[in-house]
N, C-alpha and C positions, 0 to 999 in steps of 0.2 A: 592486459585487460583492454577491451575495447574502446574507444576514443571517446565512445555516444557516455562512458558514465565519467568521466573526468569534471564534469560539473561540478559544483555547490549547493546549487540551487537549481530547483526544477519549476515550470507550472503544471498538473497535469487536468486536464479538459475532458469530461465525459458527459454525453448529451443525455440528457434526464427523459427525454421522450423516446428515444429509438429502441426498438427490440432489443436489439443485443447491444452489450455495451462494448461501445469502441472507447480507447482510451489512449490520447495524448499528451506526448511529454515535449515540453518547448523547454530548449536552453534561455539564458539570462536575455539575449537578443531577440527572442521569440522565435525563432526558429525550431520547428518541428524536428526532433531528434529519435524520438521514441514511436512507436505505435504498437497498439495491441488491439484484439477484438477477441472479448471472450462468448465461447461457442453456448450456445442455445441448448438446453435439456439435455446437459450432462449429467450424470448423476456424481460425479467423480469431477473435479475444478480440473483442469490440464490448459493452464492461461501459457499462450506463448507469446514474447515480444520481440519486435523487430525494427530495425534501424530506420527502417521508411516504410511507409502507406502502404507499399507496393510489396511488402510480405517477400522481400527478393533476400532479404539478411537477418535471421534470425538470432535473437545475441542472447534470450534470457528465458527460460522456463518458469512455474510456477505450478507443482503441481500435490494435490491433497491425495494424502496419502490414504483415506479413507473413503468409503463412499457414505453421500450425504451424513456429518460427521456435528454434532453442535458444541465440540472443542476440536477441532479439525486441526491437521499440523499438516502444514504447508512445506513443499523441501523446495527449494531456491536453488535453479544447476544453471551453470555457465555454458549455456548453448556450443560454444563455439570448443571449448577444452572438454566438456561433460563432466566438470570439478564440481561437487557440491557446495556452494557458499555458506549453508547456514539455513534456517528451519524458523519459522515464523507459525506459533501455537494458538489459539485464541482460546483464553482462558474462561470456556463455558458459561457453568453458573452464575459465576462472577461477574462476567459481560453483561448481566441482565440490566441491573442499573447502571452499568459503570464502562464502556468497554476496554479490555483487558489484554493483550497479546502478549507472549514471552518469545522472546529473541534465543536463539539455540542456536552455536555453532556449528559447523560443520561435523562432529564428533555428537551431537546431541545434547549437548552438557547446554545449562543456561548461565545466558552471558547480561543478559538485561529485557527490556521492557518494554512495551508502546503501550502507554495508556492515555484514555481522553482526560481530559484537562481538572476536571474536577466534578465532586458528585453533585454538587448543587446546579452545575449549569447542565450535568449530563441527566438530572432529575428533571430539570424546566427542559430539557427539548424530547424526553419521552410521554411526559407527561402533560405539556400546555402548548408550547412554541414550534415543535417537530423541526422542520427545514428551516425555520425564519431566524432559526439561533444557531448559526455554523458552528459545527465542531472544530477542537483545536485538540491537539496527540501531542505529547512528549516521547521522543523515544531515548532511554536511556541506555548506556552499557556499563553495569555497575551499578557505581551513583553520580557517574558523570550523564550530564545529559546530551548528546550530540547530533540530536534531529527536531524537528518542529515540522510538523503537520499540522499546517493550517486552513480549514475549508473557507474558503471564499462566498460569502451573502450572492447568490445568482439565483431568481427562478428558474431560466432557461436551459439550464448545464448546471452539473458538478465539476465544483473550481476546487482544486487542494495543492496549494502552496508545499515544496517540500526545499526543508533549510538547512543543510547540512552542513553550513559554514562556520557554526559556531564548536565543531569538531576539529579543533586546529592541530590537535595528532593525528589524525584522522584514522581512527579508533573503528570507525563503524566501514563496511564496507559499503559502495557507495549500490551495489546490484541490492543489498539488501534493505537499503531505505527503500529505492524504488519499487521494489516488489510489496514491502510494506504498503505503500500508498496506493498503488492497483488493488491491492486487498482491499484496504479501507473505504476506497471507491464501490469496487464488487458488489463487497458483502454489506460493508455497513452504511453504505450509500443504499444500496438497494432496500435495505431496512427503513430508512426513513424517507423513501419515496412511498413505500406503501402504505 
């Protein structure tokens, strides 16, 4: 596996005013480890990530299996081998109040969960507070939980903490947290800038 996901913890950084969303991941030093830019009027998601700014090392795909899709399953492939990691769902209907993703292994079978924090605070920021109330994701495998997605309070940017440290088998792969959090940037970032 690539050295860029050896981490624990991430920050990643997407700017809330630019056209397309670019999206960075800084290690625990702040160093820039990650980059992605998802492309403009696709109708079809095909996010690809790369070890640097400069698009020269490509390490992580990210692509929806459907077009425009409003439970959409996302497959997770390891650039570099073309191994499939694992499948990230968003669970539709359900997401309306609450939002909801299932974790799918490689094989399709579910393994666990990303969801936002709770319905009460996921009700006050569709319904009164919007951006002024960050969202916070649990991602579970099972009913252990081994990720934390935490959005950061910013006007300027979207800030979302990602915590994988509290995973000390290290149960979850670490390409599929991160692909998780690009997601949640994308999609559900995008949601509540509008």
């Amino acid at each position: 596996m690539n050295p860029v996901f050896e981490y624990r913890t991430y920050l990643l950084k997407r700017q809330v005013f630019a056209l397309a969303g670019k999206f960075r991941f800084y290690d625990p030093g702040g160093r820039l480890v990650l980059f992605s830019e998802q492309k403009m009027f696709r109708l079809r998601e095909d996010i690809r990530v790369y070890a640097d700014e400069g698009k020269q090392q490509e390490v992580l795909m990210i692509k929806a299996r459907q077009i425009i899709d409003f439970a959409a399953a996302y497959d997770v492939v390891d650039s570099a081998t073309g191994e499939k990691v694992g499948v990230l769902r968003r669970k539709g209907w359900s997401s309306i109040l609450r939002d909801e993703w299932e974790v799918l292994n490689a094989q399709d079978q579910p393994i666990g969960s990303l969801f936002e924090d709770s319905m009460g605070l996921a009700l006050l920021r569709r319904l009164l507070l919007g951006s002024l109330l960050p969202q916070n994701y649990d991602l579970t495998l099972g009913q252990t939980r081994v990720a934390d997605l935490k959005q950061r309070f910013n006007l300027f940017r979207y800030e979302l903490d990602l915590d994988m440290s509290m995973d000390a088998a290290r149960q979850l792969d670490p390409r599929l947290g991160i692909a998780a959090a690009i997601l949640l940037a994308a999609i559900e970032g995008r949601q509540n800038s509008e």
